[in-house]
C-alpha positions as CSV (number, residue, x, y, z in Angstrom):
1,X,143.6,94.1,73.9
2,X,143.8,92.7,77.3
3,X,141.4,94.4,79.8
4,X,142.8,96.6,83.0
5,X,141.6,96.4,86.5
6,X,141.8,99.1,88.3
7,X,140.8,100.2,91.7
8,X,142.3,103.9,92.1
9,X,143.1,106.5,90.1
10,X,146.5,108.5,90.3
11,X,146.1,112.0,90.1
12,X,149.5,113.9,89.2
13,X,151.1,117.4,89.1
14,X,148.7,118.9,91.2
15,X,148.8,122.7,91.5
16,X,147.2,123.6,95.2
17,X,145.8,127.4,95.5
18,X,148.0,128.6,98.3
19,X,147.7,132.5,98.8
20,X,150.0,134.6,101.4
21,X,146.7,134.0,103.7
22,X,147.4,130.6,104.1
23,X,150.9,130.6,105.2
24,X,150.3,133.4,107.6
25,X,146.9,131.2,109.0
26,X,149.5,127.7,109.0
27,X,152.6,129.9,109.5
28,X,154.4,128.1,107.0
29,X,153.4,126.9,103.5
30,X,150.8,124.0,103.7
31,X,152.8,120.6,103.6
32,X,150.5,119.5,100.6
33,X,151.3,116.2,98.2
34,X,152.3,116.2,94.2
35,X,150.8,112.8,93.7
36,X,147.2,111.7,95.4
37,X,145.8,108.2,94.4
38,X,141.8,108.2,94.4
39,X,139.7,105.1,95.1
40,X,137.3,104.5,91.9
41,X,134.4,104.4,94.5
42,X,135.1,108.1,94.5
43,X,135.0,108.6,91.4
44,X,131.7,106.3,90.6
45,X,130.1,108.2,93.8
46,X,130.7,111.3,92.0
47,X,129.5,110.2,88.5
48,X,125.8,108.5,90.2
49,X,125.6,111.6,91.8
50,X,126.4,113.7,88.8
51,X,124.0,111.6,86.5
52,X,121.2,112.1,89.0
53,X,121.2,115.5,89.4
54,X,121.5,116.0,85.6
55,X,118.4,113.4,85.0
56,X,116.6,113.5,88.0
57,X,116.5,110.1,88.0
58,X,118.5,107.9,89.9
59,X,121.5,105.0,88.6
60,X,121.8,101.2,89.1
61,X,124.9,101.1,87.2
62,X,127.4,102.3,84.1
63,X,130.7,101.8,82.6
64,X,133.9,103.5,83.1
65,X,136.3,103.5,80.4
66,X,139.5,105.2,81.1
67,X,141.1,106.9,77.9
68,X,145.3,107.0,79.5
69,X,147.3,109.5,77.2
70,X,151.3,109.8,77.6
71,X,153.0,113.0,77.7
């Protein structure tokens, strides 16, 4: 299996929490994207950290394997 390189991630249907609040704040519904593509630093950022705080000790480095599924 070949390997994949990837540098984002694409994040998809995205339901955004939009209450009558803030329409009245914006006057209008918030203009917000479907679709958002997400650096992997942002995602490797958020793992170190997560890993830390779990361990209390800090990371020089890991693996990411991304499992893809189809719908």
């Amino acid at each position: 299996m070949p390997k994949i390189k990837s540098t984002h991630i694409t994040v998809t249907d995205i339901e955004w929490d939009i209450d009558k609040a803030d329409i009245e704040e914006y006057g209008c519904k918030p203009n917000l994207p479907n679709e958002v593509e997400i650096p992997m630093n942002v995602i490797t950022d958020a793992i170190s950290d997560y890993l830390s705080d779990t361990y209390a000790y800090t990371v020089k480095g890991f693996t990411i394997f991304l499992s893809l599924k189809q719908r």
